[in-house]
Every structure is written in C-alpha cells, then in structure tokens.
N, C-alpha and C positions, 0 to 999 in steps of 0.2 A: 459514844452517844447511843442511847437506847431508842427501841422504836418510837417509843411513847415520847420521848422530847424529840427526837424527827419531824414526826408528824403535829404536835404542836408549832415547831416552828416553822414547819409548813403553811399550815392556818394561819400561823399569825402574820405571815409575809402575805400572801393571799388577801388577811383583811385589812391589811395598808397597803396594797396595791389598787384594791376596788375604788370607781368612783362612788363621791359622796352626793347627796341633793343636790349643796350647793354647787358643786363640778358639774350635775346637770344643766341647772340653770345658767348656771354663766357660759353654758355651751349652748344654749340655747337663745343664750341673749345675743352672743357674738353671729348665730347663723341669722337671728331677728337682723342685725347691725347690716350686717355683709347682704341681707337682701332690699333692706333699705335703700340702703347705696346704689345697687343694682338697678333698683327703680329708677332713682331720682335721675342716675347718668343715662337710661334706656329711656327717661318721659320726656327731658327737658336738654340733654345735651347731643346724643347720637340717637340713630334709630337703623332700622333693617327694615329694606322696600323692594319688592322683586320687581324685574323689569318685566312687564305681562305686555307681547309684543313685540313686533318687528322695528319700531320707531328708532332706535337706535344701530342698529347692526351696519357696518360691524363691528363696533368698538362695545358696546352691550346688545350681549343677546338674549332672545325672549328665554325668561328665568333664573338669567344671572341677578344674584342676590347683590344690589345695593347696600352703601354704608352711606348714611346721611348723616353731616355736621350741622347741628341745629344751628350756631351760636355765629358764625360767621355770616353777616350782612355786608358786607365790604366784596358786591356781585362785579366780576372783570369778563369780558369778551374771554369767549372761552371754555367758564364754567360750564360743569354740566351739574345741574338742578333737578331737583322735585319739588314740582309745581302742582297745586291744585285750581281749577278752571272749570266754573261750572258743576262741581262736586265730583270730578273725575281727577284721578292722581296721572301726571307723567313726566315723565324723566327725559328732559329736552336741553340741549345746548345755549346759552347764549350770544348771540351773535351781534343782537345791537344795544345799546345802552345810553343812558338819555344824555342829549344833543346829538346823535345819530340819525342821518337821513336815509335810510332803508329804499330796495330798491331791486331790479332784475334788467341783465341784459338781456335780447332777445336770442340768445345762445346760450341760456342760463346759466350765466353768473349772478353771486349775488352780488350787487352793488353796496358800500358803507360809505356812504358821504361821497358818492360818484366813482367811486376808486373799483376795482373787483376786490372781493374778500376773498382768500386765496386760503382754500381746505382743502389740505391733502389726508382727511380722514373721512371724504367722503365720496362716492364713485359715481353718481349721478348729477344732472344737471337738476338745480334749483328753478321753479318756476313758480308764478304766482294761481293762487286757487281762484277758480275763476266766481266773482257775487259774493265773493267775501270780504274780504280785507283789500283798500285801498291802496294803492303804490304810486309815487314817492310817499312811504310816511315817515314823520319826521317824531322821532319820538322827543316828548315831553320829560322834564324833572319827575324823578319817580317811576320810569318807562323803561320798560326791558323788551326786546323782540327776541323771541326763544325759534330754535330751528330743529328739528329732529333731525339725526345723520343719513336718515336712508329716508330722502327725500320722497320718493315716491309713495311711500306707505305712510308718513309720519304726519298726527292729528297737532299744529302748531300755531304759531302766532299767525300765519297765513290762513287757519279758518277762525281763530277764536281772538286775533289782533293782539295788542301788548298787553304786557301783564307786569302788575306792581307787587311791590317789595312784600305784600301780604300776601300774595298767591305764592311767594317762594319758603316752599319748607323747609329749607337745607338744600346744600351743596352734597355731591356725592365726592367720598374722598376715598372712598374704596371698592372694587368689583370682587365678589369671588363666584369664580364660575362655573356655571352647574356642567358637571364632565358626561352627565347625560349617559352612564354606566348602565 
C-alpha cells in the first residue's frame, strides 16, 4: 500500500469516526433529559438541609448535611424531621403524636400519656420552657410535639407549641457528616 492510499484511508476513518449535528443534539438532549429528572427528584421528592446549630447533638451536628424525604407523611414517634415554624427551618425529633398527653416529671423526664419516654440518645434532663407552652398538653388530630436532642440549647415544641402535618417538610433519612478537615 502506497502513502497516498494510507493516508486516504486514514481520512477516511477519521471522517466516520467524527460526531455528526445530529449526535450533537441528541447528546444534548439526553444531558436536557438527565437534568430534568435531576430537578423534578431534587424539588418534589428529596432535598439537602444542613443542620445550622446545636439542637440536635449528638446524633446531628451543627453542619452535618441532611437528606430529606419529601413524600412520606406516614409521622411515627421517633422521626426526625424538618420543620418550618414561624419562617425558620429546623431539624427536630418527634416525640408526641396526636392522642398523646405530653408532659415533665420534676427530675426531667419526659412524660407520654403519664408513662416516662425513655431516650437513651439523649444526655440531658428535659424541662419545660418556662411562659411558653402549657403542660399537660394533650395533642389534638393533626398534632405533632417535636423535641430537639440536646435539650438545653434546642428551639421546639416547648417555645413554639405543636406543630401540623404542614409545618413538616420531610423526614430525614440520611446524615452525611462534615469531618471538619
């Protein structure tokens, strides 16, 4: 084979290897598709919410990045939540749930229908904020009492009272935590 047919057939693999427009486009369409999708599941199904704050420690610490599940309403003792109250976001426990009689012994425990509510994830004694929120309250169809884990510091149902199924943005079903490097 001669130079001259080499390097023709060089060129000519070269120019059926090249993309064409429409390989553009429809490479552009699929990164359009792929960021669509991206939205729809980041507006309306998940989201990311830093915890800004001591209110949870030590199970979230201030700046561990939240995953929030939009879609599940189905709230159980337990959950931990993002709540908005007052036009402030934060990331609080559930503790009591409607038909739940809410409550404090005077060596703070928290009370749930007269029983103590028994948390071994958190190190402080519960007490009531005092010219705020009422005790026994007995939550209402629709009634959630949220609790912060680190009592002491945590802004909750004991200064801003219960809070309904519309103040809950999502459940948190994931931490990832800032290593603070």
């Amino acid at each position: 084979m001669d130079k001259e047919n080499l390097t023709k057939n060089i060129i000519k693999n070269r120019l059926e290897n090249t993309y064409t427009k429409q390989d553009f486009f429809l490479l552009i369409r699929k990164i359009i598709i792929i960021a669509l999708f991206c939205f729809l599941v980041f507006t309306f199904v998940f989201s990311f919410h830093p915890l800004i704050g001591d209110s949870m420690v030590p199970n979230i610490k201030n700046t561990d990045l939240t995953v929030i599940y939009k879609l599940d309403h189905d709230y159980r003792q337990g959950d931990v939540v993002l709540i908005s109250k007052n036009g402030t976001s934060y990331i609080l426990r559930i503790i009591g749930v409607p038909g739940n009689t809410i409550s404090f012994s005077e060596i703070g425990d928290v009370l749930l229908d007269g029983e103590i509510y028994y948390e071994d994830y958190i190190y402080d004694e519960t007490y009531p904020v005092e010219n705020k929120t009422s005790f026994p309250l007995k939550l209402n169809e629709n009634e959630y009492f949220v609790l912060g884990d680190n009592r002491e510091v945590a802004q909750d149902s004991r200064d801003f009272g219960v809070i309904t199924p519309k103040d809950i943005k999502g459940k948190v079903i994931y931490v990832f935590r800032n290593r603070e490097i």
